[in-house]
C-alpha positions as CSV (number, residue, x, y, z in Angstrom):
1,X,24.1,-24.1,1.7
2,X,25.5,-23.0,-1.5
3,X,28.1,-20.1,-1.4
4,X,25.8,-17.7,-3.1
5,X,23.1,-18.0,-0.6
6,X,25.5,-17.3,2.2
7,X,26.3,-14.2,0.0
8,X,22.8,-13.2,0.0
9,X,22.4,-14.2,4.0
10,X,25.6,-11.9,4.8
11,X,24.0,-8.8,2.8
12,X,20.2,-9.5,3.7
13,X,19.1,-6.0,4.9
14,X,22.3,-4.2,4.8
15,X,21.3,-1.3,3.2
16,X,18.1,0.5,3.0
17,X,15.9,-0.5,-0.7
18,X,14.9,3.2,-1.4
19,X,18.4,4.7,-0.9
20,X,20.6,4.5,-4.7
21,X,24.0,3.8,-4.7
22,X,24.5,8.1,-5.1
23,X,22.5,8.4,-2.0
24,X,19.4,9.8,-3.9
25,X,16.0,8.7,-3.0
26,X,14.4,6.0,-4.6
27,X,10.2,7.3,-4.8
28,X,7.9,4.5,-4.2
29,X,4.1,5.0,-5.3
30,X,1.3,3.2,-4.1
31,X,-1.3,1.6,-7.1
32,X,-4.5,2.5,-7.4
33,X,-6.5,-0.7,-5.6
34,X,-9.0,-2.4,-7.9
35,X,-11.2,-5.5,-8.1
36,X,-14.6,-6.9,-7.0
37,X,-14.0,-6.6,-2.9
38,X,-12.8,-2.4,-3.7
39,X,-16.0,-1.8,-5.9
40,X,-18.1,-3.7,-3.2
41,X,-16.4,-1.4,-0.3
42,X,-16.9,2.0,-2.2
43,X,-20.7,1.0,-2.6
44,X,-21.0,0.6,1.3
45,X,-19.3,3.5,2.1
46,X,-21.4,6.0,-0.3
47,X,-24.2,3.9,1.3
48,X,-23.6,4.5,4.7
49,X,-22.7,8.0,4.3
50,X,-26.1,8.4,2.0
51,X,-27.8,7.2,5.2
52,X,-25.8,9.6,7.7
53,X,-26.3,12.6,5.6
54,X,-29.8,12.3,5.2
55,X,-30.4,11.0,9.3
56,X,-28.8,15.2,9.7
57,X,-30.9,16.9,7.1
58,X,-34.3,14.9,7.8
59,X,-34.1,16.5,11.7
């Protein structure tokens, strides 16, 4: 192995990767999802719950 792999090996995980070097936090946000499958999943769910709402109100 080369020396600077070992390097990386020996700090791998040493630290926590939303702490800064002052000890502040480090604020991860999460993306908005997108694409084909997301689109396809929203249109199911108002689907389903289309069906659900009016199964109630038709009793």
């Amino acid at each position: 192995m080369r020396e600077e792999d070992l390097l990386h090996a020996e700090t791998f995980r040493d630290r926590v990767s939303t702490v800064t070097e002052k000890g502040g936090r480090t604020w991860i946000y999460a993306l908005k999802p997108f694409g084909k499958w997301t689109n396809y999943r929203k249109i199911i769910a108002y689907s389903y719950l289309l069906v659900f709402l009016s199964c109630l109100l038709s009793k």
